[in-house]
Each structure stands twice: as structure tokens, then as C-alpha cells.
N, C-alpha and C positions, 0 to 999 in steps of 0.2 A: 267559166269557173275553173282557179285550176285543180285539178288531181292532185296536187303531193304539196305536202307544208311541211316546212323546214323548222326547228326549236336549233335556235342559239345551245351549245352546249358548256357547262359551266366550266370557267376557265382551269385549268388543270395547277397553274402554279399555287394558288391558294392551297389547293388540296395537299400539296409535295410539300408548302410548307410548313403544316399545322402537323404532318405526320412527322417530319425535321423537330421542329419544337419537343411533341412527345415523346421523339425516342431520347431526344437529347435531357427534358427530365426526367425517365426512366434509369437513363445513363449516372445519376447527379442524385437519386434516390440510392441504386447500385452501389455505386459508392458510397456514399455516408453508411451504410449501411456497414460494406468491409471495414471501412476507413475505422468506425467504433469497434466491430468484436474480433479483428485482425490482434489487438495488440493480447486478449485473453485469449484466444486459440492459440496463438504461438508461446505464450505462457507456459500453456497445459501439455503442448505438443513435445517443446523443446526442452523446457524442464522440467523434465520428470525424473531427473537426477535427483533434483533433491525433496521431492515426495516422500513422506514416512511411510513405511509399512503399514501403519495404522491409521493411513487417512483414506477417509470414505469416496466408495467408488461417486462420478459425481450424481448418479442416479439416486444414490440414500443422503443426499446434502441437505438438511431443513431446506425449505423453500423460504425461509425467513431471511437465511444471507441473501439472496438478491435483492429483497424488498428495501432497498437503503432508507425510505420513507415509515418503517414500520417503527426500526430503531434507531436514537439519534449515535450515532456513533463517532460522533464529538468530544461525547460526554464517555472518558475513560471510563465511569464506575460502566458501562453496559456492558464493557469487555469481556469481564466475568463475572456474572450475575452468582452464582452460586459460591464464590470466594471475593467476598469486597474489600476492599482497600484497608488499609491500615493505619492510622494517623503514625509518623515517626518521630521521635523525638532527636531534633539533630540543629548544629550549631547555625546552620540556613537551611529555608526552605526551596533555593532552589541552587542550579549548578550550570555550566555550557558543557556542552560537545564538540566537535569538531570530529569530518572525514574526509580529510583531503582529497581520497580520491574522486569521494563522488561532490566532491564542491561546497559540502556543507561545515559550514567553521562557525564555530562559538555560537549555536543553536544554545537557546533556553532550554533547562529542564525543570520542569516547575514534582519539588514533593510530595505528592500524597495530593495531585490538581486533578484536578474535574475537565480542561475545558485543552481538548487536542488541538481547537483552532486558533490558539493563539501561544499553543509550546507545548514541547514536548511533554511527558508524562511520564515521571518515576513512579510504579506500582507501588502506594504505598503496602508495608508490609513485606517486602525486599530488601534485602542487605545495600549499603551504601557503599559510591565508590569507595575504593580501597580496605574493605572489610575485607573478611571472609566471607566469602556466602555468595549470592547472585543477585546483582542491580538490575529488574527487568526496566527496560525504557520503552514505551511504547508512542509510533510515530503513525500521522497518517497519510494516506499514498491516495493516487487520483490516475485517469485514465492516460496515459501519455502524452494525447493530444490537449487535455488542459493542466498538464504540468507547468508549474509558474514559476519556477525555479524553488531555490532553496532555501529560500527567505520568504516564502509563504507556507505557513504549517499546515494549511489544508494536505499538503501536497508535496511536502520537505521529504518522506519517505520514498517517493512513488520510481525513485533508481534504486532502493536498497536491493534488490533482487541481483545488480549489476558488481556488487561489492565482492571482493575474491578471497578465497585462503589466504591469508599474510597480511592482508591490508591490515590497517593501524586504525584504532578511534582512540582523540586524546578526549580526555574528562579533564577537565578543571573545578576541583570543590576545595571548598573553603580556603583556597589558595594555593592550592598543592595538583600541580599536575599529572596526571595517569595514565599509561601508556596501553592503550589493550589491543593483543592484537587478534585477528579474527580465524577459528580453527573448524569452524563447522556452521554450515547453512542447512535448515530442513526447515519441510514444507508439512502442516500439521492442520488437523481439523480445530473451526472456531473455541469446539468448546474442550479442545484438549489443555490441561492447567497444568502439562509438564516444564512449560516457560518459567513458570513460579515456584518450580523446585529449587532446593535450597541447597548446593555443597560446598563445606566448611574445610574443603582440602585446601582452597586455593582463592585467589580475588578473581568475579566475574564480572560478567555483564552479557546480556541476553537482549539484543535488538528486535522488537517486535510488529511488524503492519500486516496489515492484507492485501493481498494478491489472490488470483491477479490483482495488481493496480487496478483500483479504481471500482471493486467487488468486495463483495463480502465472502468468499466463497472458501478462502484457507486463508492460516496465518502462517507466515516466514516468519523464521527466529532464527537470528544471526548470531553465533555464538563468540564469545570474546575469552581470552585469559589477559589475566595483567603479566607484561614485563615486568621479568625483575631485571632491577639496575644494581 
């Protein structure tokens, strides 16, 4: 009889493999992960230039801007609940935009519309181009990785943050083209309703989304004067 028995040991390449596979989807998890909250940490990191003083540290944020599922923010009237739109009275109800730099030409504006997926949105209750007073426009932005360009409204906004001192936005209403050029970017808490201020010095317009792209968590307002010719 003999003394000592042998057990086959289980072959080692299996095992090098399966431990190969889940480092490589740990890897592939790792990533998606940066890949999504890379483009809002460098946001918050980088631009803090244009931060207002009186936007909230991000510890006192409602928890509600993240919740994109809570509120449809499609739907312009949620923008600002506590000041609602305005029906206007005015020769068309809608107008184009155009900003060459960031690629976006002859964008809809629809007056006094409900619905940001399918054009832009003049706050009803705002001055009209070439008034006096302030044109707020409000667009909506999406995460950079599903940016579609700028002929999809989901997402037409989602470069505004990249737009500079000097740059130009043309309006065309009613026929008459508008020259505005842009003098001031700040970055402001959702429910601050200083976009919606009104002064009667000069012709404006006030460009409005949330940022970061792609969150609810602040809103940029692009600030415009009209050229005069």
C-alpha cells in the first residue's frame, strides 16, 4: 500500500485570469466614474472666477438641484417658481439667436414657451430685443460627454461657460438684426431672480443655464449690451 498520495493541483492560469478580467472591470468602473464628475470638479475648481459672492457654499445647496428627476427642468415655468412668466404682448412670438463663437447660429427663441427641449426660452415678463430693459434668454446645458451639438436644445447651452468678454450674440426679431456684445459672466445660486432685473439705461440681454453642465447646482448669466451703430 503506498504511503503518500498526490492531488493534481488546480491549474493556476484560470485563476491569473479571472483575477486579469476584474482588475480590468474595476479599471472600466474607475473610469466611468472620473470620466462623469471630472467635467463638474473642474468647473467648481477652475472657475471660480466667476462665482458671485453670494452664491452658496456647496454644503448649504437644497439637495433638490441634484435630484434632476424631482423637477422637470424642461419645463421653463420651474426656473422660477416664486416669479412666473409673463404673457408678452409683441409683433411675433418667437425670434433667432446666433453665437458664432461657440457654433450656435439662428437658434429659436420661442416668447413667453414652456418647453426648453425643443428652443430656447425668452422669460416671459422681460424686455424685448432692442428695448430698453433686459431680454433674459434661458438655454439648457447637459454633461459634456453627451453634448450633441448645437442644434439639439437639450444641450445647445452646455459651451456657454466657454464664451468670453467681447464676444458678439446676433438676435434677429422681427426683422431687424442686434448686435449684443458680452461684458460680464457670473455664476449665481438657482433661486437668485437677479437675471430678471430690469435696467432702462441701456438695450440688454442676460444669457441663462446651469452649470456645471449637466447639474442643477448654479446658474451662469452671460451678460450682453447692445452695440450701437
Amino acid at each position: 500500500m503506498a504511503l503518500y498520495r498526490f492531488i493534481k493541483s488546480a491549474p493556476k492560469k484560470a485563476r491569473q485570469k479571472s483575477t486579469v478580467v476584474s482588475y480590468f472591470l474595476m479599471g472600466i468602473g474607475v473610469f466611468l466614474i472620473v470620466w462623469t464628475v471630472w467635467p463638474i470638479l473642474s468647473f467648481l475648481l477652475i472657475d471660480q472666477s466667476m462665482l458671485a459672492k453670494t452664491v452658496s457654499p456647496l454644503a448649504d445647496i437644497n439637495p433638490v438641484v441634484f435630484a434632476a428627476g424631482s423637477i422637470d427642468f424642461t419645463n421653463a415655468n420651474a426656473w422660477f417658481p416664486t416669479k412666473p412668466q409673463k404673457k408678452i404682448v409683441s409683433p411675433v412670438n418667437s425670434y433667432s439667436l446666433s453665437i458664432p463663437t461657440l457654433g450656435i447660429l439662428n437658434a429659436t427663441v420661442v416668447i413667453s414657451g414652456d418647453d426648453l427641449s425643443k428652443s430656447l426660452i425668452h422669460y416671459g415678463g422681460t424686455s424685448l430685443p432692442g428695448e430698453y430693459g433686459n431680454a433674459v434668454i434661458f438655454g439648457h446645458s447637459t454633461l459634456p460627454q453627451f453634448f450633441k451639438g448645437t442644434k439639439e436644445y437639450k444641450s445647445i447651452f452646455s459651451t456657454l461657460p466657454l464664451i468670453k468678454i467681447g464676444d458678439d450674440v446676433t438676435i434677429t426679431f422681427d426683422g431687424i438684426s442686434y448686435t449684443y456684445r458680452v461684458f460680464d459672466k457670473v455664476v449665481v445660486d438657482p433661486n437668485d431672480l437677479s437675471p430678471l432685473e430690469q435696467h432702462f439705461d441701456d438695450s440688454y440681454i442676460t444669457l441663462v443655464t446651469c452649470v456645471p453642465p449637466g447639474t442643477y447646482l448654479y446658474r451662469l448669466n452671460v451678460k450682453a449690451r447692445l452695440v450701437q451703430i
